[in-house]
N, C-alpha and C positions, 0 to 999 in steps of 0.2 A: 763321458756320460752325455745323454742328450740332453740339448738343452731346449730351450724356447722363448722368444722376441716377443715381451709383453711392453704396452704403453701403461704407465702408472700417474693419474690425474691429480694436484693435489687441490688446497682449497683454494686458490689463487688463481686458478687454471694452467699452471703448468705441467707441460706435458713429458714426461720421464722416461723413455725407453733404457731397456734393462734386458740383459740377454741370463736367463735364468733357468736352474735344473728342476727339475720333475721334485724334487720333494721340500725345494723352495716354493714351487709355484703353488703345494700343498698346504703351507704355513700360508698363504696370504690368502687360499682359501677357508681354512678355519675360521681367522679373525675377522672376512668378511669383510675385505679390503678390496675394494673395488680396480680390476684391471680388463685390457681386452688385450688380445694377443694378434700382435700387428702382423698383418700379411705383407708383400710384397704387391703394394698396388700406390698408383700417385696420389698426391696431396691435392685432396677437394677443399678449394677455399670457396665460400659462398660468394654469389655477385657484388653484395655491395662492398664487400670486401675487396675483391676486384678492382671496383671502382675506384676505391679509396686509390690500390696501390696504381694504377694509371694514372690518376691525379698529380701522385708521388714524381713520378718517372718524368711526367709531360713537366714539372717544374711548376706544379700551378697551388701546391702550396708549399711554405717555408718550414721544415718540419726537424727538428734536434740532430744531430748524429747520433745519440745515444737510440733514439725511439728507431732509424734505420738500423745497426748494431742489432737489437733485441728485438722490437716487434715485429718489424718488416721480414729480418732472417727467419726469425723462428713460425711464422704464420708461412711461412713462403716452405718450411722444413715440415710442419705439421709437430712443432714442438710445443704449440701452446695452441687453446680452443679459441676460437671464433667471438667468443662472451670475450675471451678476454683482451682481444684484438681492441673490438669494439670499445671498450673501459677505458684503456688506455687512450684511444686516439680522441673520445668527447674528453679527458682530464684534460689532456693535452690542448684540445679546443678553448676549454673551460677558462683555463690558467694564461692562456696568449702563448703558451710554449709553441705551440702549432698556430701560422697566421695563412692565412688565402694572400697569394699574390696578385691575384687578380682583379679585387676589390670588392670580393662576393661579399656581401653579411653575413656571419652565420648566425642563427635563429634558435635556440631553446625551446624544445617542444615538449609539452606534456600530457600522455593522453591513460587514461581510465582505462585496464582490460582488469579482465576475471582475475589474472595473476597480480591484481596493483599500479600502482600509478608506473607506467614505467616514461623515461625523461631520455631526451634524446635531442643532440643537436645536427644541423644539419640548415646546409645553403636551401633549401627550399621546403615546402610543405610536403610534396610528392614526394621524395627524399626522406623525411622525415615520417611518412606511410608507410616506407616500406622497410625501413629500418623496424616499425614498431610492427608489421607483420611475420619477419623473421624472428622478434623478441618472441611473441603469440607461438610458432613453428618450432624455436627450440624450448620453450616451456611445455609445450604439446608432449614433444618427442622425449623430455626428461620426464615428465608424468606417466608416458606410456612405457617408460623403462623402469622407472619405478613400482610398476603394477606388477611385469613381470619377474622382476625381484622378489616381489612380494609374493607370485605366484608360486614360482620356485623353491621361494624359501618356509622350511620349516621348522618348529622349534624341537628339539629334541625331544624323542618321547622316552619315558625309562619305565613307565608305567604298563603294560600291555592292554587296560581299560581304557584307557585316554585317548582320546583322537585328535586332530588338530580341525580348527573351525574356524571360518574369517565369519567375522561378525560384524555386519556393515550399518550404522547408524546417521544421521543427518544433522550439520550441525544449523544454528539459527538461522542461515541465510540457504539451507535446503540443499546443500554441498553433503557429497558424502563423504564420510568417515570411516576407515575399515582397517580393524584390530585385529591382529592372528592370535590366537589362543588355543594352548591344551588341553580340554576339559573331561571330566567324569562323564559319563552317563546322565548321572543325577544333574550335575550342572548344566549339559547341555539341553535338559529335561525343561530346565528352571527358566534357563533362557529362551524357549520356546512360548513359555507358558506367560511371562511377561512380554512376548512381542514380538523379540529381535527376532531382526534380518541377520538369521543364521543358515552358513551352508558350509559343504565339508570344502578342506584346503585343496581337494586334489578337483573342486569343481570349478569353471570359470566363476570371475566378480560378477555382481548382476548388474544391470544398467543404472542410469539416474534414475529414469525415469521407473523400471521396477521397485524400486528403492521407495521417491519418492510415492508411488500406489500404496508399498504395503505400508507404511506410514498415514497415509493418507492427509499429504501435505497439500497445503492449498498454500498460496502464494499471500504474502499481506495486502490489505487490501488499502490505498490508501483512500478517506472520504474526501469525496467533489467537495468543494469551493465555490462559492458565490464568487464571484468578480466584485469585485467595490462600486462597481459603476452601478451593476444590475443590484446593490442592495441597496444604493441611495434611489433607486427608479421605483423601489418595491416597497417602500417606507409608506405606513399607513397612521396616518391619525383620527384617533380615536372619536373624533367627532364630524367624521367623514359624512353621515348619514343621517338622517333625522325618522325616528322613528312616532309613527301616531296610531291609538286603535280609534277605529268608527264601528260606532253601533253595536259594543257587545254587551251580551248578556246573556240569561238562561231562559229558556225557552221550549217548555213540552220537552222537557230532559234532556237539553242537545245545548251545548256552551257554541253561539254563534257571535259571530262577528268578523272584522277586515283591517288585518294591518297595512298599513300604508307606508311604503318606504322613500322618501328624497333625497338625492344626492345634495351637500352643500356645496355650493359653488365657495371658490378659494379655499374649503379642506379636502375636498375630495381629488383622491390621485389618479389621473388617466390612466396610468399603469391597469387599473384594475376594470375598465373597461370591457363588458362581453365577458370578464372572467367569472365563473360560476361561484357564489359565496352561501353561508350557509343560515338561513334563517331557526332558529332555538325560539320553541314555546316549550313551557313548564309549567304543570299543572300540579298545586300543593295542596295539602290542606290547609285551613284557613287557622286552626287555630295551632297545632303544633308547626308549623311552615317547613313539612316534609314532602318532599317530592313523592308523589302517587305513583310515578310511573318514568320508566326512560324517556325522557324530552322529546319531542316531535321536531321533526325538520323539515324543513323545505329547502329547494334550491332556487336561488335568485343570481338575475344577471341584468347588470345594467348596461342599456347602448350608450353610447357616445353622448354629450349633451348636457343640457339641462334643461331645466323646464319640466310644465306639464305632461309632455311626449314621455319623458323618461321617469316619471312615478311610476312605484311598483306598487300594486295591490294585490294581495294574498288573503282568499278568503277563507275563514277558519269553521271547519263543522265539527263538534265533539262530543260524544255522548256523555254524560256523567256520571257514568257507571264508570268505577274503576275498581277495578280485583276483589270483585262479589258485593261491592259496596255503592251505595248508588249517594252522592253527595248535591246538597243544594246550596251549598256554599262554598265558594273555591278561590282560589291568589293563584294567578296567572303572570306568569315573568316572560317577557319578549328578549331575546338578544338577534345581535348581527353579528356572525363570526366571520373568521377565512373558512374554518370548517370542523368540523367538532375532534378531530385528532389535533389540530392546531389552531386552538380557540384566540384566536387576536380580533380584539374586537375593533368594528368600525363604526360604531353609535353608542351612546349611553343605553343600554336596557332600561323597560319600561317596567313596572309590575303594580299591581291593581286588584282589588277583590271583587269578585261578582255573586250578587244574592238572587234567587230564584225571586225572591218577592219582590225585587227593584225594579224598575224600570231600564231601557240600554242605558250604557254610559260611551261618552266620549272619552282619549286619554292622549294627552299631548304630552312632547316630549321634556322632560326636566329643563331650566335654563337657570344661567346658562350650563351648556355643554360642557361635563367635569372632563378636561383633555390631561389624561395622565398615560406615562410612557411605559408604564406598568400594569398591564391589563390585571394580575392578578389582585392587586391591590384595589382596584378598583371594581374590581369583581365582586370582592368582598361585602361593600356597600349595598351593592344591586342583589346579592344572595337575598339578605338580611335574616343573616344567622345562618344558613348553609356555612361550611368549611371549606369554601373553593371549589374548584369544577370536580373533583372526585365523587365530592357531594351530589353534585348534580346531575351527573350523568349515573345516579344510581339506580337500583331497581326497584319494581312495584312494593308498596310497603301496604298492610293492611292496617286498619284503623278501624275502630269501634265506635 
């Protein structure tokens, strides 16, 4: 009977030729026993393999008789795989079974790929690159052997509705996943309708990158980081600034007057220098002390310095009509923020009421300066009665 020269691999990597009949070779195809059928061609041993066995030969390391016996013959026979070559000769490194006569060190190397840590020894680093490129190469080559196993293989159908369908999913690090199954109609209906990356088995797999589209997988995102340096350079205290008003009051229905801002010398941080910050007026009423209106802003920027030169004056015009209502008495609240998404404050706020029948007022800054590392906290004081900046930055309220 005719036969046939199959190699049979087991988990070890040994390599088993077997000379076998037509309906042997049959049985190891049912049970899905992996073999290939050896031709008549030389034994491809890879370079570094090579290298190793020249090493060998040239006497330039000390190496068992048993590891010449088994692994040198049988790599040199194509009786056992290249993985396993390799396994054996870093134990043997590991262990001192195997020593370099030359005086080389060898080195433990461990480097991160897609497939996992993989560790590898070796007398140099460049040695140790390409040991771990060929690890990359034959991972490659078993993954793409595995595909088309998978391609090929299908599960039995007994059904004549049923079809086979590789259904390809992603797992949390955006890596595909792909199941072969024989489904109904209806199921395959189901699987559509929630999502999956379904296609028929006799179709090619799709890519990653299709895969990842029809998912619509975005990558994680990780958030930036201050440097420690740049967060002690960006440290602001609260009494950085000194805030004054001159000359306000009501006048022919228009709230006038002029904040005046001073940097302190010794609280104030260079850092903030030329950087744009956000000046907050709030106009309430006087006797329920509700905000009229979203808060008015300004931007302010201070140069370099101290002194007269670098006082800011912001002059303020405002009508006192607010949302059909026209008021002659009003509490006025000043702050200094970084900016009203990120209210950190750099001076005590001011607040003060102004009656049309008075005369202007001046309004200098509280002392001393409440320096607390908790803006909110100290917000709370400066509100007087608001419930923190949500409050504050609310909208037009009508009053009667």
């Amino acid at each position: 009977m005719p036969t046939v020269t199959v190699e049979l691999i087991d988990a070890d990597g040994n390599i088993t030729t077997q000379e076998l009949q037509d309906w042997q070779v049959e049985i190891l195809q049912q049970h899905n026993i992996q073999f290939t059928e050896k031709e008549a061609q030389p034994v491809e041993i890879p370079q570094d393999i090579q290298s190793i066995l020249l090493s060998i030969e040239q006497g330039e390391y000390e190496v068992p008789q048993y590891f010449i016996d088994v692994e040198v013959v049988n790599i040199k026979n194509g009786n056992i795989t290249a993985e396993r070559f390799r396994r054996q000769w870093n134990q043997g490194l590991t262990s001192g079974a195997i020593k370099s006569t030359i005086g080389t060190q060898i080195h433990t190397y461990n480097y991160s790929t897609q497939y996992g840590t993989f560790t590898t020894q070796a007398t140099t680093e460049q040695e140790a690159q390409e040991q771990k490129e060929q690890f990359i190469q034959e991972q490659q080559a078993i993954e793409e052997q595995e595909a088309q196993e998978l391609q090929h293989h299908t599960p039995p159908i007994t059904d004549p509705t049923v079809r086979c369908y590789d259904i390809t999913t992603l797992d949390e690090n955006g890596q595909m996943i792909t199941e072969r199954k024989n489904l109904t109609p209806i199921q395959a209906n189901q699987n559509t309708q929630n999502g999956l990356y379904q296609t028929d088995c006799d179709m090619p797999l799709p890519t990653l990158e299709q895969v990842r589209t029809h998912y619509n997988w975005q990558p994680p995102i990780t958030p930036p980081t201050t440097p420690p340096e740049e967060e002690e350079n960006m440290k602001i205290n609260p009494c950085s600034v000194l805030i004054k008003g001159q000359s306000f009051e009501i006048e022919q229905g228009e709230i006038r007057g002029t904040v005046i801002l001073e940097k302190v010398q010794g609280s104030w941080n260079p850092y903030y220098n030329g950087a744009p910050l956000t000046l907050v007026v709030q106009y309430s009423d006087i006797n329920l002390d509700v905000a009229l209106e979203t808060p008015s802003t300004f931007s302010v920027t201070f140069p370099q310095g101290f002194g007269v030169e670098t006082i800011q004056k912001i002059p303020i015009h405002r009508s006192v009509q607010f949302d059909m209502a026209s008021y002659k008495r009003v509490r006025i609240k000043i702050f200094l923020w970084t900016s009203l998404e990120n209210p950190v404050s750099f001076a005590d706020g001011i607040a003060f009421d102004l009656d049309a029948d008075e005369n202007p007022i001046d309004i200098l800054p509280p002392k001393p300066c409440k320096k607390s590392d908790n803006f909110l906290g100290t917000a709370t004081g400066i509100f007087a009665g608001l419930t923190g900046l949500s409050l504050l930055l609310m909208g037009s309220k009508k009053f009667t």
